[in-house]
DRENBADREN-497444 format. One record per residue (C-alpha): residue number from 1; residue in three letters; x negated, y, z. Coordinates in pm, 1 decimal, m for minus. Example, Ala and Ser with C-alpha at 12.3 -4.5 7.8 and 13.67 -1.06 7.14 Angstrom:
<recs>
+-----+------+----------+----------+----------+
:  nr : rest :       px :       py :       pz :
+-----+------+----------+----------+----------+
:   1 :  ala :  m1230.0 :   m450.0 :    780.0 :
:   2 :  ser :  m1367.0 :   m106.0 :    714.0 :
+-----+------+----------+----------+----------+
</recs>
This chain:
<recs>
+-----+------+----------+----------+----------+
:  nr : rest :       px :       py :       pz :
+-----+------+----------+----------+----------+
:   1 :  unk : m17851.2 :  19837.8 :  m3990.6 :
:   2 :  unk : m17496.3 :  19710.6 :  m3998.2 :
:   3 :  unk : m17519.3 :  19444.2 :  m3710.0 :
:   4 :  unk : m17671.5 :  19741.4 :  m3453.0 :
:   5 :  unk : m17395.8 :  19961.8 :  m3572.2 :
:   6 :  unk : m17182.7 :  19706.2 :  m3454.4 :
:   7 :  unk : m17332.1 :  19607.5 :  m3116.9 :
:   8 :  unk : m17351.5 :  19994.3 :  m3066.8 :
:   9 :  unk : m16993.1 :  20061.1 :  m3183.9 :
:  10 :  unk : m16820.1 :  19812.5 :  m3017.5 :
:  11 :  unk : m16839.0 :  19539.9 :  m2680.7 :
:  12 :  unk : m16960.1 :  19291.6 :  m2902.7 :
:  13 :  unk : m17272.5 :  18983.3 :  m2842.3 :
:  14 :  unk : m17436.8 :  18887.0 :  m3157.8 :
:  15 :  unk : m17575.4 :  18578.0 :  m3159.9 :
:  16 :  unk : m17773.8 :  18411.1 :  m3475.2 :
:  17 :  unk : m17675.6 :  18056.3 :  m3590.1 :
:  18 :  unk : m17907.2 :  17851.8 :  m3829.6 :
:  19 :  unk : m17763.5 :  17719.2 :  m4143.2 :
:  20 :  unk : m17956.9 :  17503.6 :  m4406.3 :
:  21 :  unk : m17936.5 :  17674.3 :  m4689.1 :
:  22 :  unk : m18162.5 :  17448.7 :  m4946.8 :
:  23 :  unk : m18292.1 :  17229.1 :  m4689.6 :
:  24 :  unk : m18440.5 :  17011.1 :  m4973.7 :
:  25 :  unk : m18680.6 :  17325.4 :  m5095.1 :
:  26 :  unk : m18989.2 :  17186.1 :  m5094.3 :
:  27 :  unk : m19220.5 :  17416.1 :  m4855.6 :
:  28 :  unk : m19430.0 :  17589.6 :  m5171.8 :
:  29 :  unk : m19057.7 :  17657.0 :  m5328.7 :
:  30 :  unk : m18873.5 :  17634.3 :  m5620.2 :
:  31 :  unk : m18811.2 :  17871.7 :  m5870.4 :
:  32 :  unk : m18438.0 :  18069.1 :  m5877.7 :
:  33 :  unk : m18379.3 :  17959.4 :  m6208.4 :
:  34 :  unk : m18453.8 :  17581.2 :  m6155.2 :
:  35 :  unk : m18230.4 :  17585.6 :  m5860.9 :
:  36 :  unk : m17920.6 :  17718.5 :  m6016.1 :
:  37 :  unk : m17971.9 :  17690.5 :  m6383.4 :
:  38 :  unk : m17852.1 :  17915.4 :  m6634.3 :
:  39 :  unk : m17483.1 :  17857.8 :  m6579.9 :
:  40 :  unk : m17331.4 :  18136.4 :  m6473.7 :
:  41 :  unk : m17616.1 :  18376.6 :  m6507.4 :
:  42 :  unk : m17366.0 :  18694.9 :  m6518.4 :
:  43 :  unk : m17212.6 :  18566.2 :  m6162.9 :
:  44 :  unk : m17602.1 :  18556.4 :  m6049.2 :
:  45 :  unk : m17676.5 :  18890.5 :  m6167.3 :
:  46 :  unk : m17365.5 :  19088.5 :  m6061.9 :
:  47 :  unk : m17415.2 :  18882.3 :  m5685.6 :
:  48 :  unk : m17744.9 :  18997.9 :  m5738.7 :
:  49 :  unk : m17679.9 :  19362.4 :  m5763.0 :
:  50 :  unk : m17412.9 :  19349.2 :  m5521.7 :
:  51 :  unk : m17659.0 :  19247.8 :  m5241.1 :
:  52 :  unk : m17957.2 :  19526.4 :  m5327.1 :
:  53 :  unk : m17672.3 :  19781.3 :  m5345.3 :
:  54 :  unk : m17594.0 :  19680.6 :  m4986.7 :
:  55 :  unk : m17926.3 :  19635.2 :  m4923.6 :
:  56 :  unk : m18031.2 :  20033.9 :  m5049.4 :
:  57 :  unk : m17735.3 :  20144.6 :  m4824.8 :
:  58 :  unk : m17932.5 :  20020.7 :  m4493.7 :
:  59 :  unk : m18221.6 :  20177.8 :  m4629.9 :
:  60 :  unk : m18414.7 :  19787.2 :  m4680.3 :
:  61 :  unk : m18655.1 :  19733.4 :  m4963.5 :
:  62 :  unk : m18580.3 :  19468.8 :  m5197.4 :
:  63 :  unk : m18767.2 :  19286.1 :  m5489.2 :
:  64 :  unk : m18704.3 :  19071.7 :  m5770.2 :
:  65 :  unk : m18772.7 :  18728.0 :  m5695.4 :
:  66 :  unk : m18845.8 :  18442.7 :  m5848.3 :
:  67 :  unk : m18870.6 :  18206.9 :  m5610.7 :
:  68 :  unk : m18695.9 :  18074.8 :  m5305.8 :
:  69 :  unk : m18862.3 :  17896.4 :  m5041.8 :
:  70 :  unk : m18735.2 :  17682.0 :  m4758.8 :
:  71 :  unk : m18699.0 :  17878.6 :  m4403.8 :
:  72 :  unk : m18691.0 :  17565.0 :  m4112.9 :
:  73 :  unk : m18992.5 :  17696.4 :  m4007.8 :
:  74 :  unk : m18879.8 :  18035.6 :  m3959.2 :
:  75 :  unk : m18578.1 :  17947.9 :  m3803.4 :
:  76 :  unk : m18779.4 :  17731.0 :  m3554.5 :
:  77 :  unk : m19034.2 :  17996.3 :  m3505.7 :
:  78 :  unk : m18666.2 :  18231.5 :  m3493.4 :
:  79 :  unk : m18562.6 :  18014.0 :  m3205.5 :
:  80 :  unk : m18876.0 :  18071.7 :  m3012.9 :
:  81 :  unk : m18882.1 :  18453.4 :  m3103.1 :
:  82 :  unk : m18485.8 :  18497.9 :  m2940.9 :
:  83 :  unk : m18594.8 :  18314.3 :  m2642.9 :
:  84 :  unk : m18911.9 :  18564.7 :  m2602.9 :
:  85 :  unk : m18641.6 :  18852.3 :  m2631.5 :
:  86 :  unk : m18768.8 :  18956.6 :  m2997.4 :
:  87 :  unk : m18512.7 :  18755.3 :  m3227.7 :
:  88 :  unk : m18376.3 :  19081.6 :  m3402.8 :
:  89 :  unk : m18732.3 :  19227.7 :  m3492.5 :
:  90 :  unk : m18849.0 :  18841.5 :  m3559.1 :
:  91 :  unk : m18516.2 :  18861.6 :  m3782.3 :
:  92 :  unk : m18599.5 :  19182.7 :  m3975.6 :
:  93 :  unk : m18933.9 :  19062.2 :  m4017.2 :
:  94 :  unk : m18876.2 :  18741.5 :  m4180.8 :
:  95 :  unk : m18649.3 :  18955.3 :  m4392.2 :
:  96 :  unk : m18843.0 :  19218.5 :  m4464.9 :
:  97 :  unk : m19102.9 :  18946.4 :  m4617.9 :
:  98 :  unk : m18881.8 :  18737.1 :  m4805.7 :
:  99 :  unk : m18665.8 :  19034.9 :  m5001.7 :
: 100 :  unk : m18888.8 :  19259.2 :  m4999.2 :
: 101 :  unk : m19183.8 :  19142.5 :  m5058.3 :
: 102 :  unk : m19138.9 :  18826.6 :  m5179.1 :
: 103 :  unk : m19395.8 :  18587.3 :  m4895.2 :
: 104 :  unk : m19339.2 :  18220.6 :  m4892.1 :
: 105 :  unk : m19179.9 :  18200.3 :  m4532.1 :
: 106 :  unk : m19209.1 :  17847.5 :  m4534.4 :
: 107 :  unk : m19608.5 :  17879.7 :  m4468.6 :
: 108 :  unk : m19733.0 :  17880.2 :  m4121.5 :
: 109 :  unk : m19955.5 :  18131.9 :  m4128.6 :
: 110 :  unk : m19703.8 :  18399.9 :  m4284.8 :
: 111 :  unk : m19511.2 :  18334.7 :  m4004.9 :
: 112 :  unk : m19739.7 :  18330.2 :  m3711.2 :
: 113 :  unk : m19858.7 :  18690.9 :  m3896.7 :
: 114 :  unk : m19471.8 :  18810.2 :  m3850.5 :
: 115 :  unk : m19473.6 :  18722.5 :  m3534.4 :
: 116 :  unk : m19798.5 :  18877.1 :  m3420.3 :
: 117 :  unk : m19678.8 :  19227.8 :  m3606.6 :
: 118 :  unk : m19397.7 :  19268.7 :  m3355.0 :
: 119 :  unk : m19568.1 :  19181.7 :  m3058.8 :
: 120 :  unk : m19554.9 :  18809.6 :  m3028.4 :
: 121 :  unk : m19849.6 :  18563.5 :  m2885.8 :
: 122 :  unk : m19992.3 :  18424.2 :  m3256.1 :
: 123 :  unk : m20166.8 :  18131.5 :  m3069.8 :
: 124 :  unk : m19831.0 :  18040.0 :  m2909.0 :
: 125 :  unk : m19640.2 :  18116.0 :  m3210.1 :
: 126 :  unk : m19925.2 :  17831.6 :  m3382.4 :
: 127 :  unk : m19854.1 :  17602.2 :  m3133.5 :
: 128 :  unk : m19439.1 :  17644.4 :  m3139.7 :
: 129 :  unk : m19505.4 :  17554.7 :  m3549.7 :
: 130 :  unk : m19764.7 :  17264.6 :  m3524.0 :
: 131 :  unk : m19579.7 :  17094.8 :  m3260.9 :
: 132 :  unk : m19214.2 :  17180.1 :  m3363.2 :
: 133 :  unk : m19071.8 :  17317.8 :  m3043.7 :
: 134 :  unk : m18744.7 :  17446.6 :  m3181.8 :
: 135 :  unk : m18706.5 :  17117.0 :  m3410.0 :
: 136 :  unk : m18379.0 :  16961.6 :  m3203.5 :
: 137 :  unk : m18248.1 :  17347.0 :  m3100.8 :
: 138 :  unk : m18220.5 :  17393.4 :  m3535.7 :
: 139 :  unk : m18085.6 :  17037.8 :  m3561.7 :
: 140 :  unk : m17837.5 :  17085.7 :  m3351.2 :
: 141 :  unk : m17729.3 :  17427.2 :  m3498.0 :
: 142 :  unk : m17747.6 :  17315.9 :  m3857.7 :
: 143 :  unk : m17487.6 :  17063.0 :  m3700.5 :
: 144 :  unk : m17249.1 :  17319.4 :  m3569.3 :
: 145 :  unk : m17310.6 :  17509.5 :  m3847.7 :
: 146 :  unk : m17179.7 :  17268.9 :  m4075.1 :
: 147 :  unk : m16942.1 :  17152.3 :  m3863.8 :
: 148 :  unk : m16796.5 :  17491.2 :  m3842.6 :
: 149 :  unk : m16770.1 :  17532.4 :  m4209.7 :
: 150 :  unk : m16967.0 :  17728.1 :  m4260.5 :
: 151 :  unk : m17126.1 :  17641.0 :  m4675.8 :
: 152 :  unk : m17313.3 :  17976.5 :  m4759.5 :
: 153 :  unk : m17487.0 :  18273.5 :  m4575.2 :
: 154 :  unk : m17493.2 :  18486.1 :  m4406.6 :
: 155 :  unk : m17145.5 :  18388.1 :  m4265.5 :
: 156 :  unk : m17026.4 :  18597.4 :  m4008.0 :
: 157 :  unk : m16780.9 :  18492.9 :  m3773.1 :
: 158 :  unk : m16578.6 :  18615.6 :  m3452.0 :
: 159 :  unk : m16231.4 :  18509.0 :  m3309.6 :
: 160 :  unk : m16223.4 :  18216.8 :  m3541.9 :
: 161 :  unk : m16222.9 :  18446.9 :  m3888.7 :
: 162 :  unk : m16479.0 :  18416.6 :  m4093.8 :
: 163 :  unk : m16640.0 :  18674.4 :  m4382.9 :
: 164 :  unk : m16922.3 :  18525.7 :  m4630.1 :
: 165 :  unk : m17193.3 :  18684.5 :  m4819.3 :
: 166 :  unk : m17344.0 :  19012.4 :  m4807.2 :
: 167 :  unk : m17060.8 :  19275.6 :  m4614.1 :
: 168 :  unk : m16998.5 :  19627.9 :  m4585.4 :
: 169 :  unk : m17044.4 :  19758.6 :  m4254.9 :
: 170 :  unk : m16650.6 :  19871.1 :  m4276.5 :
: 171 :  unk : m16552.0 :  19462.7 :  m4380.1 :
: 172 :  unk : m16771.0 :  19368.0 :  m4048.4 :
: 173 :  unk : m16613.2 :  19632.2 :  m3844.3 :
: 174 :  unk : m16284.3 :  19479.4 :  m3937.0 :
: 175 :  unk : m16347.5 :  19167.9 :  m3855.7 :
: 176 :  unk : m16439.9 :  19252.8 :  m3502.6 :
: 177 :  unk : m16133.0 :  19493.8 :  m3474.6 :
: 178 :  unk : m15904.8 :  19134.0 :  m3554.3 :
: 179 :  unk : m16094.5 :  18948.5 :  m3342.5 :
: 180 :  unk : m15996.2 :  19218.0 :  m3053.2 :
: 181 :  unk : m16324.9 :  19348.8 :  m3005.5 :
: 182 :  unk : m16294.4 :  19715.9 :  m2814.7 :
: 183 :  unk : m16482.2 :  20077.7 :  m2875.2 :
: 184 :  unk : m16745.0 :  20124.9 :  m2640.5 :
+-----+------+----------+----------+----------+
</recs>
């Protein structure tokens, strides 16, 4: 994928920042064409294709959806899964669900099944959910986030430049270049 390219191509940390995107999505979702109407469909649709060309060029499998759901329990259950050193395969998983097959990542038990499949305690992973152990850690980084301004994602940032939306691996690369990042 395009971020490991990076971390292997140059002396660069990576480090995943919570945004909330749709906070308001109620946890058994919305439908994509409530949410943004039929204004602008042909923007949709060519952003649309744009991100499952990108997404064929890292070899990930994407679906149509329909749906959208809200992800502050992922991220929270994210939070926990960086801290147990799995947030990259926590990351891929989450993603792997949502595009590609199209799981309601808002629902507990999808998530404490993503984080059993890579390795993760699910009875800890339960207990992280029910009692909302990451709750301040994603409050605070929504803060930042927004702070930052930072208004869609992914947004990737380094050396105070910023790209948005769905990027090349050759857009990323320059981005680290400007922000003085060496060759390993």
């Amino acid at each position: 994928m395009r971020i490991e390219k990076l971390q292997s191509t140059y002396d660069i940390t990576v480090e995943y920042i919570n945004f909330p995107l749709h906070p308001d999505t109620p946890a058994e979702g919305i439908e994509l064409s409530r949410l943004f109407g039929s204004a602008d469909s042909a923007r949709r649709e060519a952003s649309r294709r744009r991100l499952r060309e990108l997404a064929e060029a890292e070899g990930l499998p994407m679906t149509e959806r329909t749906m959208t759901y809200n992800s502050r329990l992922a991220q929270e259950l994210g939070a926990w899964a960086t801290e147990q050193g799995k947030g990259p395969e926590f990351h891929r998983a989450v993603f792997h669900a949502y595009f590609a097959k199209a799981r309601n990542i808002s629902e507990p038990d999808v998530l404490v099944a993503l984080a059993s499949s890579i390795g993760l305690d699910a009875a800890t992973a339960r207990r992280v959910l029910e009692e909302r152990l990451y709750k301040e850690q994603i409050n605070r980084e929504w803060s930042s986030s927004v702070a930052a301004g930072i208004n869609a994602v992914p947004t990737y940032e380094a050396g105070g430049r910023q790209v948005v939306g769905a990027q090349s691996y050759e857009v990323l690369a320059r981005l680290v270049e400007a922000a003085g990042a060496t060759r390993r």
